[in-house]
C-alpha positions, 0 to 999 in steps of 0.5 A, a space after each residue: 741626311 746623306 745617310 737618309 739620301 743613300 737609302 732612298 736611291 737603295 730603294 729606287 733601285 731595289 723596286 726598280 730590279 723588283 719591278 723588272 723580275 715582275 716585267 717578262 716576255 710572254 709568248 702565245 699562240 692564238 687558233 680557232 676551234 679546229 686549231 687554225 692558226 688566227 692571224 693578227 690578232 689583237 692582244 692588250 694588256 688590261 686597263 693599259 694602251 699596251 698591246 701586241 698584233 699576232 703574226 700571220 701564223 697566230 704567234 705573238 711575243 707581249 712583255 707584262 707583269 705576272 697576274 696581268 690580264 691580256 685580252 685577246 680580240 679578232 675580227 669574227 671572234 669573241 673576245 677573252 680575257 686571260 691572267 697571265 700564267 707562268 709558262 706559255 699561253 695558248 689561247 682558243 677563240 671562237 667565232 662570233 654568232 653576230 658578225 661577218 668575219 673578216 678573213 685574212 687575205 693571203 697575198 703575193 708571195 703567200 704573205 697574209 695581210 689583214 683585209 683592211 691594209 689592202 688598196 685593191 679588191 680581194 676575195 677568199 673562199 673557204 674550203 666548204 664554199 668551195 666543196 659544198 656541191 661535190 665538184 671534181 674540178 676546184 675551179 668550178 667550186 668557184 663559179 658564181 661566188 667571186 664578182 669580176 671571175 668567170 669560170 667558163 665550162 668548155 664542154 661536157 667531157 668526163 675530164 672537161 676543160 675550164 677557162 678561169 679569167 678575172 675582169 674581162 679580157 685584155 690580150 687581144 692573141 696572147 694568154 687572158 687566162 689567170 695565173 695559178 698559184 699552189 702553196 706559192 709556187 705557179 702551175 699551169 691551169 691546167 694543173 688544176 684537174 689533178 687538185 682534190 678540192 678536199 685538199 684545199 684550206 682557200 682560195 684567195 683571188 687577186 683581181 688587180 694589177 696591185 695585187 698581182 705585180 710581184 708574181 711578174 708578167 704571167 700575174 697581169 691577168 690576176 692571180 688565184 692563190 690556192 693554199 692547201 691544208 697542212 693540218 692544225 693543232 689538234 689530236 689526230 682526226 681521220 676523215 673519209 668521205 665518199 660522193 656518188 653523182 649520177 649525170 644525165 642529159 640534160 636536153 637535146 637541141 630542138 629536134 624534128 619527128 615529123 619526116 624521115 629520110 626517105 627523100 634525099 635528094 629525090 633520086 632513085 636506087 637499086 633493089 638489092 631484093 627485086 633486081 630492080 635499077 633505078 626503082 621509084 617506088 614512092 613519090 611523093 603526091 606535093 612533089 612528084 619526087 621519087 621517095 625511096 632512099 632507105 640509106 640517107 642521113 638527111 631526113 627530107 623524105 615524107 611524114 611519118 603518118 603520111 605514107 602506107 608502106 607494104 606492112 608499115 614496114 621499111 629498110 633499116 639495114 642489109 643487105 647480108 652477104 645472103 641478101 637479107 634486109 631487115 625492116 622496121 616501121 616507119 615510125 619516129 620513136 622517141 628520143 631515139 637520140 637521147 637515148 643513145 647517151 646512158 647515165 653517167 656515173 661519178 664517184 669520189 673517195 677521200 681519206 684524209 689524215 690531220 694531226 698537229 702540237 705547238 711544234 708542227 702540223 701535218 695533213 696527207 690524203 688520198 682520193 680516187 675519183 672514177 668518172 662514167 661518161 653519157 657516152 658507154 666506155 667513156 671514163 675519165 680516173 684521178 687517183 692523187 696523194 697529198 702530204 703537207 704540214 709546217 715544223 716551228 722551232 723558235 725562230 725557225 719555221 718550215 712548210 712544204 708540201 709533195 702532191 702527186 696524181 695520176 689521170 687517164 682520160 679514155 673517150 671515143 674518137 672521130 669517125 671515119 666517114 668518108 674515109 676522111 671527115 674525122 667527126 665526133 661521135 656526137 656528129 654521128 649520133 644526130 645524123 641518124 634518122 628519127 625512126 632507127 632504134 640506135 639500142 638495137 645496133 650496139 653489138 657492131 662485132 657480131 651484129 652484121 646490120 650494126 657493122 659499117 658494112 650493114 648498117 643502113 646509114 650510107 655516109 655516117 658511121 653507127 655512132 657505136 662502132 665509133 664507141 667500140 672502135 676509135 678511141 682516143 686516151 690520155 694518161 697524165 701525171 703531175 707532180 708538184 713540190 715545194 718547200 718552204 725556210 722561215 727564219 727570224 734574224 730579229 724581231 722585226 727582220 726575218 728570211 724566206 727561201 722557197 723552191 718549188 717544182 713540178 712535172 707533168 707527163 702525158 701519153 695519149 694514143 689514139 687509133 681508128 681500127 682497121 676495117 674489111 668491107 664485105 665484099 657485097 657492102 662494096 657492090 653499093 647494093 642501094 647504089 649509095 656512093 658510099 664509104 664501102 664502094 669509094 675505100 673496100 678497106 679502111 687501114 689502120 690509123 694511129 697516133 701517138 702524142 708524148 708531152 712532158 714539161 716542167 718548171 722550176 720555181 725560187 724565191 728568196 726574200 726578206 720580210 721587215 715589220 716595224 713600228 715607229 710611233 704611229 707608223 708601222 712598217 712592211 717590206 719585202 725584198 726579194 728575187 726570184 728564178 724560174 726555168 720551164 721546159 717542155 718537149 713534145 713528139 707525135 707520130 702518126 702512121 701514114 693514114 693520118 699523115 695525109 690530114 692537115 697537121 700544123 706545121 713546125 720547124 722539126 716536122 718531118 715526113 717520111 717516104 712512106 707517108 708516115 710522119 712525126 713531129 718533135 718540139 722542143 721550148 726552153 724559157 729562163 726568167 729572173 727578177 728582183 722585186 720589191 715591196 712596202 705597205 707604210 700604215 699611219 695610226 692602225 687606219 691609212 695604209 700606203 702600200 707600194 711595189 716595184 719589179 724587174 724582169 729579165 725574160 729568155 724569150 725576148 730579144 737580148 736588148 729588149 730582155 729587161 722590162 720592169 714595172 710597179 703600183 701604189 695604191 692607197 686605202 684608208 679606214 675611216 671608221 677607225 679614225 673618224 670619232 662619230 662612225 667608232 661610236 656608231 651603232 649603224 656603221 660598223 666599218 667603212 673603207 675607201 681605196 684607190 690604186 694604180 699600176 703598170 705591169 709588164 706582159 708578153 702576149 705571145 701564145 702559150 701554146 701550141 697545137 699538136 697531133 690530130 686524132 686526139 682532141 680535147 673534146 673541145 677543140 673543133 680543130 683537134 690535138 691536144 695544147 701543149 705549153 710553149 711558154 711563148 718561147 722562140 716565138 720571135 725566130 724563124 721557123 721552116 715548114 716541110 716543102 712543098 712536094 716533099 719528101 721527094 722520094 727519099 729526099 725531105 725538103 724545107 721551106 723557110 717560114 712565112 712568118 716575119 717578126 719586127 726587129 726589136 719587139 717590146 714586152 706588153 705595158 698594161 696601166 691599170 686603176 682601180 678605186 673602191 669602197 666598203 662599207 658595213 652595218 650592225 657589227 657587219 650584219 651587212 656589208 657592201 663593196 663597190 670596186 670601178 677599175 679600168 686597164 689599158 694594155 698597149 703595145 701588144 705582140 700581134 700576127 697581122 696578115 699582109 698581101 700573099 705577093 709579098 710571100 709573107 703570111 703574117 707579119 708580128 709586130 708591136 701594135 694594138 690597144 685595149 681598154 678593159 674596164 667596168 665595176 663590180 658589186 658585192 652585198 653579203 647579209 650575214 645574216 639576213 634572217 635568225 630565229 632562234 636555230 634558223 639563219 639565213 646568210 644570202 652574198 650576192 655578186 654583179 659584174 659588168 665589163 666592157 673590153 674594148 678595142 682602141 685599135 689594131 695598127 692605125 700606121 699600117 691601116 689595118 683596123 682588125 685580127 682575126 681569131 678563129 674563122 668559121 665555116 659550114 663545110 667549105 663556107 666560111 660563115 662568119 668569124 671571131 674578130 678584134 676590130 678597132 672601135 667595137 666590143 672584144 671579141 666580136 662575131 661577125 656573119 654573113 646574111 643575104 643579101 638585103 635591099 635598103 629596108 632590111 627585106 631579103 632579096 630573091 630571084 624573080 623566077 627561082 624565088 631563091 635568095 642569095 648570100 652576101 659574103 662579106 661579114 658584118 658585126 653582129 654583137 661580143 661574144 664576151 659576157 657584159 653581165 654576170 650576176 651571182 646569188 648565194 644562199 645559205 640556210 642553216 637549221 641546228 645540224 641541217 644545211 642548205 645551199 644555192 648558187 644562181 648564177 646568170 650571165 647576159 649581154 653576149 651572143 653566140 653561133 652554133 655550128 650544131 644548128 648547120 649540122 641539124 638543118 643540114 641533116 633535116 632534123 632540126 626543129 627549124 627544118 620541120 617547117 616550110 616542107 613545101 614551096 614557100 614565099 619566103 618572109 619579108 622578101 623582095 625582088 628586083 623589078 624594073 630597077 626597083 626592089 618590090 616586095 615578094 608576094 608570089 614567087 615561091 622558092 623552088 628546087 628539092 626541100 633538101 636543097 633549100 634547107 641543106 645547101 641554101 639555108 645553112 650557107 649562111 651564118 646569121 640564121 644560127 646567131 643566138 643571144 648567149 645570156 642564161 640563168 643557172 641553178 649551179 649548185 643545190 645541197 641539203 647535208 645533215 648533221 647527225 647527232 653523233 653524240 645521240 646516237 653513242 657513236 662520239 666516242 668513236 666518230 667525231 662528226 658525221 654528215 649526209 647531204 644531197 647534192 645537185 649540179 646544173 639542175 636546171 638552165 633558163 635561155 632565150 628562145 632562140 638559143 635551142 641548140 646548147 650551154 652558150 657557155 660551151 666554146 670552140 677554142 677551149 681556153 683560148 680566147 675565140 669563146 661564142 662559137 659552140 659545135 658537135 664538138 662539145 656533147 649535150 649539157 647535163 645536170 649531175 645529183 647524187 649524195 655524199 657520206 662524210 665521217 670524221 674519227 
């Protein structure tokens, strides 16, 4: 018996140790068809509940038995089932005809988590979403394809700027502007004009506080998350393509071709030809104003057809230095200044390399771009390189990219007129007159009549002098740089340090040559007042700008994954040190030194008038965060975040702020038996969350120089990063006076800041739900957030008496909220070959002002004042109770049933200066439509795009009624009564049936009319087609080309094709602004160009 007993437990113990040898760990890779890592993907042993989850780099490590049977399942794919071989699996899925695939959501800190964790709204973007219309600039790839994101084009430059927010705007002076994120490592957005969208794998965005908390204060507006290409496990693939865009304008504001300029201000000339002094030699018969001022701008002369002159022949340039004057007719021609714009011309060659095997992968580009402006020597260069890639060595890991680029920006620069207005060309080319060929005036070196010293127009340079002789340029380069250690202490603990790093340069010269004039130009032949006889010579005037800054990013953290029963575990501890520079110099010469230049405490000017500027900003910030998703049963995930932030640029006591969130989500199609065992509904998830984060809304930036603009920048210079650093000290200003002599001088500032001042608390909540139908065939997500951002940063105006200008203190209150609304059908339609996948997006916001600071009485900041010449029109406001931001105007003055009140005699209104609000400038509804057609190897694309609930003002159309060119102006030539108006009579206002308004044409309409702001309100809502492409496929195999070309695509590609907007918006793209990225959007002016629309093709080919 124990004999019988020993063996027994031999047995065991032999099947035991056999078991065991049969029982092995078994790691694999699991990648898609391009050799693209798929994170978190499924793997279970066959015919048990054993099973694995892939980590975010598609690895995954499984203990079974040889002969086993793993099945392999993600989310989009199609399952497979693979025995168990003897060494290393790698394992190949493809996607799923039938299914929307859930992509992986890469999250703070680069950490990639499966969507279904999430507790806040999130996006990707794949790179063909992003790339399908050709665009130059990653950000407009975007536009339209994302609900609560707006990407805001601020004018029509070869090298435009684009003002990227998420849900609304929270600050009511400081930054609203998203954070970016490249590859981990924050840039400014500006960086984004040297990224080649090629080199970008997606873009993830982080709409909530939630999401964004762990990236600090700079991550309180959102988070876009850029993450380029590092190659894939493939053999080697070389990729070159080539885009060829043409642009075009698009249309010109509404402009009259009735009346020429032979009117003005009805005065009479000299007759450089006859002798004659103070000839009339036409008058016109409605009038009896004399008619005969060859040399004005302003276009409130007689009608074309209405006058005989000598041989249908009128001045249009001269006199020569031997007295010649050359004649045209008097005629309008046809977009005469449409015609001054040529057609644009951009091109854009990739060359990309990808390789990659089980230890690595690799990806490097090149790209230049070369892009040919409306405007003839208008040109804007890219040339960049990339190289990325990850190393994997066991339990080591690394990635890293080093990316460089170098743009040059050459456009045309402001005019001289006057000898000081400083306008864009743009503004030149709409105040010449309707019958002047302006294609006849090109060669303003050789032409004499094209020079400013023959050239008809008195008082606006030939806008192709401005072409050839002022010229603003702008060289940047950007560098960035990061790297990334990975390493697995355990199987459930690993580390992460990474460092980043980036510097931008910029050189950007600009001049307005100097000009002689001749000596007959300056004997005012036309007795004009004109620049010839007020400045005989025009000196030189120059500027140079040098901006350099860069930023220094660290991380170091630990990741924890564990499972416990049904919990499973992620955490993340971490801290981080960043450091940011700039230094900025300007030197302008002594014409440009008189200009108004804003002031700082290292502004000099010298004795000689000359004068220069150099700014210095330092910040330094450390943290140390936080962060745990607790999942319950693979369906309810809690997830939690904690910061703390030490900031430079705060007072030493106040330096230490720190905030955090919860949110919760929960599957309930994973849990609830009814909804796993449905046929409808494939998956079904509700989410909440709150968070506070911290924020310090100081500027960002700061303005500096004076010729070289943006070309969106009504107030010029170019924006140079501060990073709100010494905002709370005090500056000195140059003296009044001085310099005396050789003697400078200073002034301390009028700026005061608040003892004490705190950083910025936003409360943020968000709630939402997804819900999808027929192996998500159909999905829906609905997400409602508000946040309240209080304690704001505000420069408030107080009494001149007190020698104070502003006084910068803790107040202000914000409520920002709304919801937003996905529907994506994938597919809509399939037919054998055909589908059709249509997404469709809406957001409404609703940006609030709860109050400015109700302590001091004051109830609203202002943002940007607006004027006509010296009339201040209007304004951009913050005011406590409305909209942000608001628009407020002037009008006439009205009596208490809303008529116009004119003089009894003059029948002449009156303008009411004080302003009232007429509406937000902010968009309150954005709707995007995307469309998807697919056919064996033909694609086609569209994405409609409409924003509505916003008004605007347009500068551009005081410009043109001021001209006397607008549309508008074309009416009411003669005395009119003027519409729904009344006078006062016998103490009571009357209604106006025969008073006409009196005075020159011109004078109504150029310094009446336009004194105002409500008559160039118009409604800013539009409908865009912003995207349209058709690409083909060949079939490469046919043709016996697969042996060397592994596939290769032709499309069309079209950009801003077409644009729908209410009638009274006859002037420009209501999305074009003013203040660039700043937050004063709705007002629009001569300072952006006409809209365009671009078409062209694009030729890829992979080998």
């Amino acid at each position: 018996m124990r004999k019988f007993s020993f063996m027994l437990v031999v047995l065991w113990l032999v099947s035991i140790a056999i078991a065991s040898a049969q029982i092995r760990s078994v790691s694999g890779k699991i990648t898609d068809a391009s050799g693209a890592a798929i994170p978190f993907a499924s793997v279970k042993i066959s015919g048990s509940r054993a099973g694995v989850s892939a980590d975010d780099n598609g690895t995954f490590v499984i203990k079974a038995q040889s002969g086993d049977k793993l099945v392999i399942s993600a989310v989009g794919y199609t399952a497979q089932t693979v025995t168990i071989p003897a060494g290393q699996l790698f394992i190949t899925l493809t996607k799923e005809q039938n299914t929307l695939s859930e992509v992986v959501v890469t999250t703070a800190l680069g950490i990639k988590r499966q969507p279904k964790e999430l507790g806040y709204s999130t996006a990707t973007v794949g790179n063909a979403e992003l790339t399908q219309a050709r665009v130059t600039n990653l950000a407009n790839g975007l536009s339209s394809k994302v609900s609560g994101v707006e990407i805001r084009l601020a004018d029509n430059s070869v090298n435009p700027n684009v003002k990227i927010t998420f849900r609304g705007n929270r600050s009511l002076t400081g930054n609203n502007t998203a954070l970016i994120i490249v590859d981990g490592i924050p840039v400014e957005q500006s960086y984004i004009a040297s990224l080649n969208p090629d080199d970008v794998e997606n873009v993830s965005i982080l709409k909530s506080a939630n999401a964004a908390a762990l990236y600090g204060k700079d991550a309180s507006n959102g988070v876009m998350i850029i993450n380029t290409k590092k190659g894939a496990r493939s053999k080697l693939a070389v990729t070159y393509r080539n885009t060829t865009m043409w642009n075009k304008v698009s249309y010109m504001p509404a402009l009259q071709t009735e009346y020429g300029p032979y009117g003005g201000e009805g005065g009479g000339f000299n007759d450089p030809v006859t002798g004659c002094v103070g000839c009339v030699t036409y008058v016109d018969p409605f009038t009896g104003k004399p008619l005969a001022t060859p040399f004005e701008n302003q276009n409130f002369g007689p009608a074309y057809n209405d006058l005989d002159f000598p041989l249908a022949q009128i001045a249009i340039g001269g006199p020569d230095p031997n007295g010649k004057i050359i004649y045209g007719p008097y005629k309008a021609i046809k977009d005469n200044r449409k015609d001054f714009f040529q057609t644009g011309l951009n091109e854009q060659n990739n060359l990309s390399v990808s390789t990659g095997t089980t230890w690595g992968s690799l990806f490097a580009s090149g790209q230049n771009v070369v892009n040919k402006g409306v405007v003839y020597n208008d040109k804007y260069t890219r040339t960049s390189g990339r190289i990325g890639g990850r190393l994997n060595f066991g339990r080591f890991s690394a990635d890293g990219s080093f990316n460089y680029s170098h743009q040059v920006t050459d456009q045309t620069g402001l005019n001289f007129s006057g000898g000081t207005q400083y306008r864009p060309v743009y503004w030149s080319v709409i105040n010449q007159p309707p019958h002047i060929n302006l294609k006849d005036f090109k060669d303003v070196d050789h032409n004499f009549f094209a020079s400013p010293s023959g050239y008809i127009n008195a008082y606006y340079t030939n806008p192709w002098y401005q072409v050839f002789h002022s010229r603003a340029k702008n060289t940047n380069n950007a560098l960035t740089s990061y790297l990334q250690l990975n390493y697995k202490l355990l199987s459930w603990l690993s580390f992460s340090a990474r460092g980043g790093y980036s510097k931008t340069t910029i050189d950007a010269p600009a001049h307005i040559d100097a000009y002689a004039f001749a000596p007959i130009a300056q004997t005012d032949p036309w007795s004009a007042g004109n620049t010839a006889s007020s400045y005989a010579n025009l000196p030189y005037q120059s500027e140079l700008i040098k901006i350099k800054y860069d930023d220094l990013n660290t991380d170091g953290f630990f990741t924890i994954k564990k499972g416990s029963g049904s919990f499973d575990f992620t955490g993340i501890v971490g801290a981080n040190y960043r450091s940011r520079n700039s230094h900025g110099y300007w030197y302008s010469n002594q014409a440009v030194a008189t200009m108004s230049i804003p002031n700082s405490y290292t502004k000099r000017t010298n004795a000689d008038g000359s004068a220069y500027q150099d700014l210095d900003y330092k910040a330094r910030s450390q943290a140390v965060y936080a962060d745990l998703t607790i999942g319950y049963d693979k369906w309810l995930f809690l997830h939690g975040s904690f910061r703390n932030d030490w900031l430079s640029i705060l007072e030493p006591t106040k330096r230490s702020f720190r905030y955090g969130g919860v949110d919760l989500s929960a599957v309930l199609s994973d849990k609830l038996d009814f909804l796993k065992n449905s046929n409808t509904i494939s998956f079904l998830k509700i989410r909440a969350g709150y968070a506070i984060t911290g924020n310090v809304s100081f500027p960002n930036t700061t303005s500096i120089g004076f010729l070289n603009n943006s070309g969106a920048n009504g107030n010029n210079g170019l924006a140079m990063p501060t990073f709100s650093a010494y905002y709370l000290y005090p500056t000195t200003t140059v003296g009044v006076g001085f310099p005396y002599g050789n003697l400078p001088g200073y002034s301390l500032g009028t700026r005061v800041v608040q003892t004490g001042i705190k950083p910025e608390k936003d409360g943020a909540a968000e709630v939402g739900f997804e819900i999808g139908f027929l192996h998500d065939r159909i999905r829906f997500e609905a997400s409602g957030f508000s946040t309240t951002a209080k304690n704001q940063t505000l420069p408030l105006l107080t009494s001149n008496a007190s020698g104070v200008a502003t006084y910068v203190v803790n107040a202000g209150k914000v409520l920002d909220r709304g919801y937003e609304l996905e529907l994506h059908l994938t597919p809509l339609l399939k037919f054998g070959a055909f589908k059709w996948n249509f997404n469709a997006n809406f957001t409404q916001l609703d940006d609030k002002v709860k109050e400015i600071d109700p302590s001091r009485g004051l109830n609203n900041v202002g943002l940007q004042d607006i004027k006509y010449g010296t009339n201040t029109v209007g304004s951009i406001r913050a005011i406590a109770g409305n909209s942000y931001p608001t628009l407020m105007v002037t009008d006439w003055n009205r009596d208490d049933q809303g008529r116009i009140i004119v003089n009894k005699s003059t029948g002449m209104p009156s303008a009411n200066t004080t302003q009232k609000a007429v509406g937000n400038t902010n968009y309150r509804y954005m709707l995007g439509l995307n469309s998807n057609f697919s056919f064996k190897g033909l694609t086609l694309n569209a994405v409609f795009d409409y924003r509505g609930g916003a008004k605007g003002i347009a500068a551009l159309g005081n410009a043109l009624d001021f001209a006397g060119i607008s549309e508008n102006s074309a009416t009411n030539r003669e005395h009119f009564i003027i519409p729904n108006s009344a006078y006062l009579d016998n103490g009571k206002y009357v209604p106006n049936t025969t008073v006409p308004t009196s005075g020159q044409v011109a004078s109504f309409w150029a310094n009446v009319y336009n004194g105002i702001g409500a008559p160039y309100v118009f409604n800013a809502s539009f409908w865009k087609l912003r995207e349209l492409s058709l690409g083909y496929d060949l079939p490469v195999k046919r043709m016996g080309f697969d042996k060397v070309v592994k596939r290769l695509n032709f499309a069309v590609v079209g950009q801003n094709l077409f644009m729908w907007r209410p009638k009274n918006n006859p002037y420009t793209d209501p999305e074009f602004s003013d203040s660039g990225s700043g937050n004063a959007i709705g007002s629009t002016s001569e300072y952006q160009l006409p809209p365009l629309r671009s078409f062209g093709f694009t030729l890829s080919a992979t080998f």
